[in-house]
C-alpha positions, 0 to 999 in steps of 0.5 A, a space after each residue: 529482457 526478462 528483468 526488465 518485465 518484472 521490474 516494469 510490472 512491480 513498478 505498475 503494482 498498487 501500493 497498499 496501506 493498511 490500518 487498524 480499524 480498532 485504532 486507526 493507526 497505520 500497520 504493517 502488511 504483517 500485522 494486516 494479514 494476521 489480524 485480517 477481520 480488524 485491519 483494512 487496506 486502501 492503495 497510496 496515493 500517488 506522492 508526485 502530485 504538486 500542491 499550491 500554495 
């Protein structure tokens, strides 16, 4: 039982992304955390959404 709590709240946590502020290029949380005043994160979008044609 208590697996599944913690697999059910990770599955609930926001996705981040992060990304260079110099460059605009995506980086990696690593990256981020170290050079936390020319990064910047933002949450995924979700990638379930269908489109149009």
């Amino acid at each position: 039982m208590t697996t599944f709590a913690a697999v059910t709240a990770n599955a609930q946590e926001k996705k981040k992304e992060y990304r260079s502020a110099e460059s605009g290029r995506y980086v990696t949380k690593k990256q981020a955390e170290k050079n936390p005043s020319t990064t910047y994160s933002t949450t995924r979008k979700s990638g379930n959404s269908k489109r149009s044609k």
